[in-house]
C-alpha positions in Angstrom: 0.0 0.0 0.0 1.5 3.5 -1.0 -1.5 5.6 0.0 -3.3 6.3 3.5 -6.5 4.8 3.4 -9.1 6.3 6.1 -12.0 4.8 6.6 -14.4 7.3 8.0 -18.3 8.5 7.8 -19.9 11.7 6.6 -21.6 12.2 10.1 -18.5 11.0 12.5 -17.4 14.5 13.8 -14.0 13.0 14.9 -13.5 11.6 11.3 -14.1 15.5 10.2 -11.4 16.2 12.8 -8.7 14.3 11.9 -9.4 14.8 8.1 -9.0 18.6 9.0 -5.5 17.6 10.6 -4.9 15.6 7.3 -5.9 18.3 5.0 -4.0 21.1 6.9 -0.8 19.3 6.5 -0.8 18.7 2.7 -1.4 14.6 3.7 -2.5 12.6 0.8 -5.2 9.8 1.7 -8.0 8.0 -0.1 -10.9 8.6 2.1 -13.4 5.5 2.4 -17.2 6.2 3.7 -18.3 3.3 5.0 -22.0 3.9 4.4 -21.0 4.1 0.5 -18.4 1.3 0.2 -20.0 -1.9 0.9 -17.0 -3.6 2.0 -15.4 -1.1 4.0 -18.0 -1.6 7.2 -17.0 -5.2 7.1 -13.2 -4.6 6.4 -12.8 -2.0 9.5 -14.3 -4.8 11.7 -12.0 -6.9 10.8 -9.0 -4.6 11.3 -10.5 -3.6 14.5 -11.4 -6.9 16.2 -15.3 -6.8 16.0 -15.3 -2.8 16.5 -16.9 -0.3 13.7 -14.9 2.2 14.7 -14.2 5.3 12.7 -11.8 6.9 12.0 -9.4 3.9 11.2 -6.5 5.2 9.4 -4.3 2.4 7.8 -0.7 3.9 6.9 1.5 2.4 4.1 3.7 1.4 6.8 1.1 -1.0 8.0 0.5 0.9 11.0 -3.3 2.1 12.2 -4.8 4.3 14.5 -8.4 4.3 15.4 -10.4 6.9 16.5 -6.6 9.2 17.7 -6.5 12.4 19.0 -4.7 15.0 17.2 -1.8 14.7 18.9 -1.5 11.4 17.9 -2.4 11.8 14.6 0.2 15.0 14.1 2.9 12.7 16.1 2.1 10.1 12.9 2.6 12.9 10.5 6.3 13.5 11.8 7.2 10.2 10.8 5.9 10.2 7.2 8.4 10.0 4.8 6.4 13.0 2.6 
């Protein structure tokens, strides 16, 4: 994988968050809606144990976070080789 995927939701106000803290540092990712993509419910479970959590960010590095704060998420950024 060479590309962030986040898997978020339209109404999830801590998936608008952290795609603000995204956007604001020039971070490409394809964004997944899970009410849209009919595999992506089922695929966060999976990452996530039994758990529809959003946001789950998947990193090229193989690395996830689910639901972070943006301090975790900006700590993330630092290591991105951008």
């Amino acid at each position: 994988m060479s590309k962030i995927k986040f898997y978020g939701s339209q109404t999830c106000s801590d998936c608008r968050r952290s795609r603000n803290v995204l956007d604001s540092h020039n971070i490409a990712y394809e964004y997944i809606n899970i009410a849209e993509v009919d595999s992506a419910a089922e695929e966060i479970v999976r990452i996530n144990n039994g758990m529809q959590s959003t946001p789950t960010i998947v990193f090229p590095d193989g690395s996830i976070l689910v639901e972070p704060t943006d301090s975790e998420l900006k700590e993330k950024i630092k290591t991105l080789a951008i």
